[in-house]
C-alpha positions in Angstrom: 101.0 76.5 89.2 97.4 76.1 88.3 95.0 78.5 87.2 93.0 78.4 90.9 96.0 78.1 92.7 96.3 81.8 91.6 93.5 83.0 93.1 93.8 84.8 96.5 91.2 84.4 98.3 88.1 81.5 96.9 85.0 82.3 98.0 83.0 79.7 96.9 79.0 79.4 96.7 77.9 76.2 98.4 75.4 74.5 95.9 75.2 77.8 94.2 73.8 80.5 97.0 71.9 77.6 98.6 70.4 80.5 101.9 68.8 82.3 98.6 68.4 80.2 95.8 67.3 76.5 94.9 70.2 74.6 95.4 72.3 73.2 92.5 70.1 74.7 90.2 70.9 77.0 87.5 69.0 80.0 88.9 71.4 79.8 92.2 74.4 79.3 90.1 73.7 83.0 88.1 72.3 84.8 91.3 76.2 83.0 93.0 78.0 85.0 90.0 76.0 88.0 90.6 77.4 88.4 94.2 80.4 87.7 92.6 81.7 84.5 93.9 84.8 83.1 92.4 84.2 79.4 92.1 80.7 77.5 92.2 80.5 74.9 94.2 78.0 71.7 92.9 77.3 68.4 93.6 77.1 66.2 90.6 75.0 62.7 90.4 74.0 60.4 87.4 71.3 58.6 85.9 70.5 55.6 84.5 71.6 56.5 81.4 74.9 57.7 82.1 73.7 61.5 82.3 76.0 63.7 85.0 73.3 65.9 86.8 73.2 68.4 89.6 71.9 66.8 93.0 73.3 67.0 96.4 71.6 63.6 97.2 71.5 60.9 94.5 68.0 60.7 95.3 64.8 62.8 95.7 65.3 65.1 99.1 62.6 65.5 100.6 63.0 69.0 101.8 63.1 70.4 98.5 61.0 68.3 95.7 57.6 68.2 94.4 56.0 64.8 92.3 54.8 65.4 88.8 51.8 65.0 90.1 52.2 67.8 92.4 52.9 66.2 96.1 55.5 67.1 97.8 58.0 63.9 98.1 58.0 62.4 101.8 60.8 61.8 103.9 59.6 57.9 103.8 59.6 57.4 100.1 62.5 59.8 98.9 65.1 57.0 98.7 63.3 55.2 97.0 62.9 58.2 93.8 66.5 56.8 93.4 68.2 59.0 90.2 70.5 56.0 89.7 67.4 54.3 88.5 65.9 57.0 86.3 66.2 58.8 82.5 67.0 62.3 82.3 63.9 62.6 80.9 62.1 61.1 84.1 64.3 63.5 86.5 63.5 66.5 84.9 59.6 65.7 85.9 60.2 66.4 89.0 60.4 69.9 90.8 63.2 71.3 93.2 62.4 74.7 93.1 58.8 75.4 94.7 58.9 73.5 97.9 59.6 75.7 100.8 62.6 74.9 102.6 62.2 74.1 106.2 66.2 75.5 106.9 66.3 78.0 104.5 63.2 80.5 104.3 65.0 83.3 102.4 65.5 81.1 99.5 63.2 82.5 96.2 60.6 80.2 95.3 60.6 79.4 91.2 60.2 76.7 89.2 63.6 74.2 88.4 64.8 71.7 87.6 68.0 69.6 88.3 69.9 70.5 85.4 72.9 68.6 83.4 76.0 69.6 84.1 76.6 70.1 80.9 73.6 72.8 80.6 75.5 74.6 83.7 78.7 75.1 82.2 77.0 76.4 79.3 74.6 78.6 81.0 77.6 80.3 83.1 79.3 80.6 80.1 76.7 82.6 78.3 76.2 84.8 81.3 79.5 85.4 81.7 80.2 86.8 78.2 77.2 88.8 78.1 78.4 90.1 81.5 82.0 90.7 80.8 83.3 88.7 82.9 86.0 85.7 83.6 84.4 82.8 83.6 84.5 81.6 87.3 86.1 78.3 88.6 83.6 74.9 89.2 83.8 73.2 92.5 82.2 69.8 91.6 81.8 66.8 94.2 81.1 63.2 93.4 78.8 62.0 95.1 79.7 58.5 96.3 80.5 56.4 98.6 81.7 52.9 99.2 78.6 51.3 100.6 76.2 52.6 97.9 78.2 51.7 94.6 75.6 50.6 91.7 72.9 50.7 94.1 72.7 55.1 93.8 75.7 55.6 91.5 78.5 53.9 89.7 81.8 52.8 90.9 84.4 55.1 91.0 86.0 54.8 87.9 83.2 54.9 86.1 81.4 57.5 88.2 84.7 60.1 87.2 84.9 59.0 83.5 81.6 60.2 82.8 82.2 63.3 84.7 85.7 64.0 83.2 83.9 63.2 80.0 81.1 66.2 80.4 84.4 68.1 80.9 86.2 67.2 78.4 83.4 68.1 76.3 82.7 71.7 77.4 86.4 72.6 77.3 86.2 73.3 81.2 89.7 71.4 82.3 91.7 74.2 83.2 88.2 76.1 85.3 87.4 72.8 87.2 88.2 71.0 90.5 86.7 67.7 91.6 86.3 67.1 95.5 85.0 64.3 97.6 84.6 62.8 101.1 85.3 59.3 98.6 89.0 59.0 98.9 88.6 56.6 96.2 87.7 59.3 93.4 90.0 61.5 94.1 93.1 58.5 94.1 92.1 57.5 90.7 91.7 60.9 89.5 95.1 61.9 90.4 97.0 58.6 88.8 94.6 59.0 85.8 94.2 62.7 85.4 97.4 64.0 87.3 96.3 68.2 86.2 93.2 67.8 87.7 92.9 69.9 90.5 91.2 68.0 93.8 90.0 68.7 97.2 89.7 66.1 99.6 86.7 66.9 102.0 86.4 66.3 105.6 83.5 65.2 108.0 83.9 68.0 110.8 83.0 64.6 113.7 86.3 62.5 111.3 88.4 60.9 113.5 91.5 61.6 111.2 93.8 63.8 111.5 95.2 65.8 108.7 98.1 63.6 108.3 95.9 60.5 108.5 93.6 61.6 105.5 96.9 62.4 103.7 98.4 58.9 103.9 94.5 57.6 103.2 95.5 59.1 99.8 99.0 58.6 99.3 99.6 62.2 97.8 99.2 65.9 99.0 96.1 67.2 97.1 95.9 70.7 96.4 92.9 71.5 98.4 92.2 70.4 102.2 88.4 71.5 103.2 87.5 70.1 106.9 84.2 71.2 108.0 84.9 75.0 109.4 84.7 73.2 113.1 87.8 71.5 112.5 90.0 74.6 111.7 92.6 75.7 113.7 96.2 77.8 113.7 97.7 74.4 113.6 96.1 73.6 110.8 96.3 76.4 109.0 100.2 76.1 109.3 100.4 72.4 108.7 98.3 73.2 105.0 101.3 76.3 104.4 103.9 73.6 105.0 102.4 71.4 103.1 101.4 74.0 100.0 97.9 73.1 100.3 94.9 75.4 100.1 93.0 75.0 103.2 89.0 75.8 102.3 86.2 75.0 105.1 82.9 74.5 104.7 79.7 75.8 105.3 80.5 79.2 106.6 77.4 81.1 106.8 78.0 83.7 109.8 79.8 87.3 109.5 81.6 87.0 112.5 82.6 83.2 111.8 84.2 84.1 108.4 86.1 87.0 110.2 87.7 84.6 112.6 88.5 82.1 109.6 90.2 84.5 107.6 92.1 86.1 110.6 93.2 82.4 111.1 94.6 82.9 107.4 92.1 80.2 105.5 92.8 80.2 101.4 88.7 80.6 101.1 85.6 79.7 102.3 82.4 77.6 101.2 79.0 79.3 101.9 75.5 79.2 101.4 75.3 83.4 101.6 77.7 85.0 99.7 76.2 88.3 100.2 76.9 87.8 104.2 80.2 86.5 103.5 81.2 89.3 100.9 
């Protein structure tokens, strides 16, 4: 049994506390702890030169960055602020913290930064022992996909060496999971780091099924997380069976998660968990 699998119920903060806090930021990862979420959920990206960074997108959104010259990035021209093609150094010129975000008006407005992950395990480290308190579990996905390889990130392979490598580094084996909608990261993690704990994530409009995206892999992974849509008694049973956790995603309603855990769901991914607590 692993470490998470011993938690009883997960309740994750999506991108930190994403309704309250800049997303994958630092800031949102401490005010996620603080409402005392369990694991922090992350998206991780690289750069140019091989630096594993927080970003949902591997690119500059633009719902939530500002230029270094102060402008706020367009919709036209944020693909082309492509990380894959920038230094640390460059990345960290640009802000994600200020602009006001169209979906989420509750979130706090302050300078930041996308920040190595590296810098974010050690941040919530040094929170944590000042606090007291376990150090949570990290949620991290790769983002990836087939059609963009060394165009907006690296292959696979390459794309989880550097990430295992940041963990590796900060000690943080037995506290993290990876997950993906890439199939293909979480099949070589598994024949290449067999401990790892994984999640294997689901579009809620996927035309698998459950026992589709299982033979995709060719193994049972420990965590199933379907967009919340997707969940149903059958599928809570079929994840029993099969000794998976089953953890949707992005429940932000009161009412929703109440119906979710009735249903008997392992956790749940949000973007508020002070509404979900």
């Amino acid at each position: 049994m692993t470490a998470q699998s011993k938690i009883n119920f997960d309740l994750q903060g999506h991108r930190g506390c994403r309704g309250l806090m800049p997303e994958n930021t630092i800031p949102a990862m401490i005010r996620a702890l603080e409402l005392g979420v369990t694991t922090l959920e992350m998206d991780a990206s690289i750069t140019a030169d091989g630096k594993v960074i927080l970003s949902h997108e591997p690119f500059f959104n633009h719902e939530i960055t500002t230029q270094p010259n102060g402008k706020p990035v367009t919709e036209v021209e944020e693909k082309s602020l492509n990380i894959y093609r920038m230094t640390y150094e460059e990345v960290k010129t640009y802000d994600v913290g200020m602009h006001p975000h169209p979906r989420f008006p509750e979130q706090v407005k302050i300078p930041a930064v996308k920040p190595l992950l590296s810098d974010v395990f050690i941040a919530v480290k040094d929170w944590c022992k000042k606090h007291r308190r376990a150090v949570p579990f990290f949620n991290i996905e790769t983002k990836c996909l087939p059609g963009t390889d060394n165009v907006f990130h690296p292959a696979p392979e390459a794309f989880c060496e550097l990430l295992m490598k940041v963990i590796h580094e900060q000690g943080m084996e037995k506290k993290t999971l990876v997950q993906s909608f890439d199939f293909r990261t979480l099949v070589y993690l598994r024949k290449t780091y067999p401990s790892l704990v994984l999640a294997a994530l689901v579009e809620p409009d996927d035309e698998g099924t459950l026992e589709s995206h299982l033979q995709a892999l060719g193994f049972v992974p420990e965590i199933y997380s379907p967009g919340f849509g997707r969940v149903d008694a059958t599928m809570v049973a079929a994840c029993k069976q099969k000794g998976m956790k089953l953890i949707p995603w992005t429940v932000n309603e009161p009412d929703l998660a109440a119906r979710l855990l009735k249903l008997g769901v392992d956790g749940l991914i949000t973007d508020y968990p002070d509404r979900i607590r």
